[in-house]
C-alpha positions in Angstrom: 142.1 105.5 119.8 143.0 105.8 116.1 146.0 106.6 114.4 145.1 110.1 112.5 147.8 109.2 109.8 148.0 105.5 109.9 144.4 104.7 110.7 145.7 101.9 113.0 144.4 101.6 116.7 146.8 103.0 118.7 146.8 100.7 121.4 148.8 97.5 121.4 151.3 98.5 118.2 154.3 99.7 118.9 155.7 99.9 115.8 156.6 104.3 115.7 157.4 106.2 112.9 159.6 109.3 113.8 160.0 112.6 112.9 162.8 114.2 114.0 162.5 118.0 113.2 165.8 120.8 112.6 167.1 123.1 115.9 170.6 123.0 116.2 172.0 122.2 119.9 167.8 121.6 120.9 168.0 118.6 118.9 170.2 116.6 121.0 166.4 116.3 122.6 166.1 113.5 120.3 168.4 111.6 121.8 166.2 111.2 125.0 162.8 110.9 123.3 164.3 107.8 121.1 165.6 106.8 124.8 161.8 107.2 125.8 160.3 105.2 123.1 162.7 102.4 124.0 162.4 101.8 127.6 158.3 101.4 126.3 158.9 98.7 124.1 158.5 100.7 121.0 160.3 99.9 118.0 161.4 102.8 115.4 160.6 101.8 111.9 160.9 104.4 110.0 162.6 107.9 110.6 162.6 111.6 108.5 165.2 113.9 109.8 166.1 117.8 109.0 169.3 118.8 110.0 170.3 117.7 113.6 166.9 115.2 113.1 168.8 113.7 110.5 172.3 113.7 112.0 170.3 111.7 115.1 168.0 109.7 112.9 171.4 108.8 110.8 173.2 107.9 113.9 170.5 105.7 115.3 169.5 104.2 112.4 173.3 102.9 111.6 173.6 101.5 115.7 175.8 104.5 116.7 173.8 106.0 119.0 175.8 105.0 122.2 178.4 106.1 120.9 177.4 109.4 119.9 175.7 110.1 122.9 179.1 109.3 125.1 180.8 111.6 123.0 178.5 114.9 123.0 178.0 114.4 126.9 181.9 115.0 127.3 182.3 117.8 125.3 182.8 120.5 126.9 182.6 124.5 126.0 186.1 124.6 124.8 185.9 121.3 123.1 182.8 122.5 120.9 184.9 125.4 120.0 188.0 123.3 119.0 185.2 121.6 116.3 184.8 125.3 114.8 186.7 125.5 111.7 186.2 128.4 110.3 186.7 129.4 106.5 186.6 132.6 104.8 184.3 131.4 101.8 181.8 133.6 100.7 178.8 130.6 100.7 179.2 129.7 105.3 181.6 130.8 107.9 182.5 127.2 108.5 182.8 124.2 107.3 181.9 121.4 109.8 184.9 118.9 108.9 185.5 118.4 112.3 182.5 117.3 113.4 181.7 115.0 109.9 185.0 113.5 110.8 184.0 112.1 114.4 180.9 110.8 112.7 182.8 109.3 110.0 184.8 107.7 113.0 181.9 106.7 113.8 179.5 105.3 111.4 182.1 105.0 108.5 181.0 104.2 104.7 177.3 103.9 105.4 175.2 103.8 102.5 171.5 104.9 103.5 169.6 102.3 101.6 171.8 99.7 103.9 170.6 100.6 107.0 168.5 98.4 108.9 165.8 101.5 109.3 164.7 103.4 106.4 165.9 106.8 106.6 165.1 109.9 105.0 166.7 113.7 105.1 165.8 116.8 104.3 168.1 119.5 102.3 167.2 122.4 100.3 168.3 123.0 96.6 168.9 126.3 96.0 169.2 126.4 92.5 166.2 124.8 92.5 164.4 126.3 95.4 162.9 122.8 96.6 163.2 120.2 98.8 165.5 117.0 98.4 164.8 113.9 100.1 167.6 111.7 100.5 166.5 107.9 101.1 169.8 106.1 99.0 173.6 107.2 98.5 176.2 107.9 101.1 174.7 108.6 105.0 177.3 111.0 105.8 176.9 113.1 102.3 173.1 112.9 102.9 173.9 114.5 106.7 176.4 116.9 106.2 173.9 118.8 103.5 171.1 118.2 105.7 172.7 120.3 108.4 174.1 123.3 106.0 172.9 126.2 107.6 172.6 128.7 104.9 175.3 131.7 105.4 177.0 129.7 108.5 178.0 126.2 107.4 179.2 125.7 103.6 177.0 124.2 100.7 177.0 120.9 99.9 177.5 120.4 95.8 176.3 117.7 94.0 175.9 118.2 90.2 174.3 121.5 89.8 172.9 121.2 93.2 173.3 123.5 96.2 172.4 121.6 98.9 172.0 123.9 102.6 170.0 123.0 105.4 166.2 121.4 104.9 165.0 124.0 107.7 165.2 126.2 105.0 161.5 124.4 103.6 160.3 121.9 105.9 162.0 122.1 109.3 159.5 119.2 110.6 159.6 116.6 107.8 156.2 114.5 108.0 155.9 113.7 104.3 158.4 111.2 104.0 156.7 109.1 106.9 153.5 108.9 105.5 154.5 106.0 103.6 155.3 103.7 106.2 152.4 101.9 106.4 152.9 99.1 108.6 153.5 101.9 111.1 151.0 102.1 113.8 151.6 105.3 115.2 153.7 108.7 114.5 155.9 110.7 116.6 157.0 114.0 115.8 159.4 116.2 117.8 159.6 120.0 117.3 162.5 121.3 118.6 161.4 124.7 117.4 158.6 125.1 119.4 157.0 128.5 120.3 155.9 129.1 123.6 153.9 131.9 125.2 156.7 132.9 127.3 160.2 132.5 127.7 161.1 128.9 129.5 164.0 127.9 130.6 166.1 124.4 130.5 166.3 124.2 133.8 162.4 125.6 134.7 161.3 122.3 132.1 163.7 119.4 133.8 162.3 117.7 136.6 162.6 118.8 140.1 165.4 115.8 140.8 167.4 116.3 138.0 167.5 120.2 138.7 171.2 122.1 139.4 171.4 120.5 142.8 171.9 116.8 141.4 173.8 117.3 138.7 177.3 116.5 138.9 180.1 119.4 139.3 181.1 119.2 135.6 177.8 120.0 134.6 177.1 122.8 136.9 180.9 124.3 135.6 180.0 123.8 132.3 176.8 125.6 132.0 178.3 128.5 134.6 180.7 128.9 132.0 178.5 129.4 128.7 179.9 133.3 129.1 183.4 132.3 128.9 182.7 130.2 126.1 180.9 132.7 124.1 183.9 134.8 124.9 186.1 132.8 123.7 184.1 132.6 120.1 183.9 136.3 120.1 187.9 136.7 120.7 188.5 134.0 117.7 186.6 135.8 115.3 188.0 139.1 116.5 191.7 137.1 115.8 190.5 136.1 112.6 190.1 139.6 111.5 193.2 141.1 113.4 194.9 138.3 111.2 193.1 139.8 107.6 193.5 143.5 108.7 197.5 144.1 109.3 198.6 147.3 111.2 197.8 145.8 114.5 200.5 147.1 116.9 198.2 150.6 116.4 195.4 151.3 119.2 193.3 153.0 116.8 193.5 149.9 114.6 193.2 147.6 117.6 189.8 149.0 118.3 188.9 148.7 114.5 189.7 144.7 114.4 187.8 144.3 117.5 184.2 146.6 116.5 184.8 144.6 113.2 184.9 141.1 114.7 181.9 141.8 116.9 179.9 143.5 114.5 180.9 139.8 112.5 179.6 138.0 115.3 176.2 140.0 115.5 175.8 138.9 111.7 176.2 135.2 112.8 173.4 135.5 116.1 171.0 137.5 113.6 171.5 134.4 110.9 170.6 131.7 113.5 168.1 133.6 115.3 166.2 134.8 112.2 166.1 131.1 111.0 165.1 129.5 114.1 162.5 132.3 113.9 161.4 131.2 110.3 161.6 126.9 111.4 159.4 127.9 114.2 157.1 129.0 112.1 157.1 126.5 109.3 157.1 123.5 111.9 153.6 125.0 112.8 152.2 124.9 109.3 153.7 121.0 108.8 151.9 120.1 112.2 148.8 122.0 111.6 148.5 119.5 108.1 150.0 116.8 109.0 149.1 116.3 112.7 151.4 113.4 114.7 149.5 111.2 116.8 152.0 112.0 119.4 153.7 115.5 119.5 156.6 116.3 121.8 157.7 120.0 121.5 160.8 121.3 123.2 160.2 125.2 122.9 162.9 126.9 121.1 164.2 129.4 124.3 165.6 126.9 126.1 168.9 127.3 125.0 170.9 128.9 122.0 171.1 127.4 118.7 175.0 126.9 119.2 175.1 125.7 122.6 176.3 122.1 122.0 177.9 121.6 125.1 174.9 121.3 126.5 174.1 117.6 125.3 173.4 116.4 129.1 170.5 118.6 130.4 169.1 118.5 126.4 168.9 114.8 126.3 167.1 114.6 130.1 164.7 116.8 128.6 163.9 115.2 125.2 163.2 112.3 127.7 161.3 114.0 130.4 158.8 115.7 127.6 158.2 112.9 125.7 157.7 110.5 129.0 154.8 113.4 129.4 154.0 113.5 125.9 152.8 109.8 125.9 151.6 109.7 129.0 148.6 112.4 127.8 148.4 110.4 124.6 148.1 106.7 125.3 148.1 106.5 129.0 147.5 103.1 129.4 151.3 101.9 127.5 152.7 104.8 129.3 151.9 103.6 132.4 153.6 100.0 131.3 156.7 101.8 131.4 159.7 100.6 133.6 162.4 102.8 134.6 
């Protein structure tokens, strides 16, 4: 079997170029299908990221990983809400210090041209209207415009750039890999991915690692997904309680709180309408550039936002791409070891 970007033989390299595409909370998937590749034998030489694709790709590249992974699984509903700050600027509704803080923690002063695999990531000028690749400066700058999503996270400016979120053009970034040549093979995961009906998280996971074996945390925290979507609605009806003045009034008390709702609605038609417009786009990149292997995690199975979720996600981004490569090159699947 031949490599239809590479021309390589598939069988017996192992050397994988990755794509790791844009989805919000869906792409802690990648975590489990870099997991995947690993416990093959495969080694990752080359990776192109889009928003969380290149948070994860900039992670793994700089040996984070782990430690990243640790950290997501233990967050909790109200611990992803604590990493909400929330700014009133015209250009996002937040600014994502928080969380670019824990990865400076992290990964510190990384430059990208450092790291011991080449990385690329995907933003979107807008003053410009094109696509910037970032393969040299400062990992974390290269990130935190990467994952800009346009009207909810702020800008990133860099001269007379404005840098937002590479979904925005090319949610599945396959361009930048085509120049590793001494790859023998490409990967590709769409965590966008259309399917013809709705499927659930839990409907995808294996029967074993289905609500009945998960541990009690896990069971709580997904139960609670209502509360926590609660609890964002009642901070961004405070937030406008706090603008609006007046409040000991009944009349204005049920003014704040239609405003902050009708607020919120704003924010779920912004995500939803660009998930809408990745899923699309991902299908054109594919459809030119096909992968040799393509693992697709459809986009229903959970909420752009839900990042408390990190367990369940990464079990599946395994579970499909163990599937994934078992269709494509049966015979190093099957070399596998648990």
């Amino acid at each position: 079997m031949v490599s239809q970007l590479t021309g390589r033989t598939l069988e017996g390299g192992n050397k994988v170029a990755l794509v790791l595409g844009s989805g919000g909370a869906r792409g802690y998937a990648h975590i489990g299908v870099i997991e995947a590749l690993e416990a093959r034998g495969f080694e990752i030489i080359s990776i192109a990221g889009c928003s969380m694709g290149a948070l994860i790709g900039g992670i793994y590249a700089s040996g984070k990983l782990p430690e990243y992974r640790e950290w997501v699984c233990n967050l909790d509903y109200l611990d992803v809400l604590k990493l909400v700050d929330v700014t009133w600027s015209p250009m996002g509704a937040m600014r994502a210090n928080k969380v670019m803080s824990k990865l400076e923690e992290l990964v510190g002063d990384r430059l990208i041209e450092e790291l011991p695999i080449p990385v690329t990531t995907v933003a979107t000028d807008l003053v410009r209207q094109r696509e910037v690749w970032f393969q040299n400066g400062p990992l974390l700058r290269a990130i935190r415009a990467s994952i800009a999503v346009p009207g909810v996270i702020t800008p990133v400016h860099i001269g007379e750039q404005v840098l937002v979120d590479g979904g925005l053009l090319n949610p599945l970034p396959m361009m930048p890999i085509l120049a590793a040549h001494e790859a023998d093979f490409v990967v590709a995961v769409n965590v966008t991915a259309h399917s013809p009906q709705p499927v659930t998280l839990e409907e995808l996971l294996p029967q074993q690692e289905s609500d009945d074996s998960r541990t009690a945390l896990e069971r709580d925290r997904d139960a609670n997904i209502g509360g926590w979507m609660e609890e964002v609605r009642a901070t961004t009806r405070r937030l406008w309680g706090g603008l609006g003045g007046g409040a000991d009034d009944s009349d204005d008390d049920e003014t704040v709180d239609l405003r902050g709702k009708r607020e919120w609605g704003k924010l779920d038609m912004i995500l939803e309408s660009f998930d809408i417009t990745q899923a699309a786009l991902a299908k054109y990149k594919v459809a030119g550039y096909p992968p040799d292997v393509l693992i697709e995690i459809p986009k229903t199975v959970c909420s752009t936002y839900e990042f408390h979720r990190a367990n369940d996600l990464i079990r599946l981004g395994r579970h499909l791409a163990d599937q994934a490569l078992e269709r494509r090159m049966p015979s190093i699947a099957s070399d596998a070891t648990e």
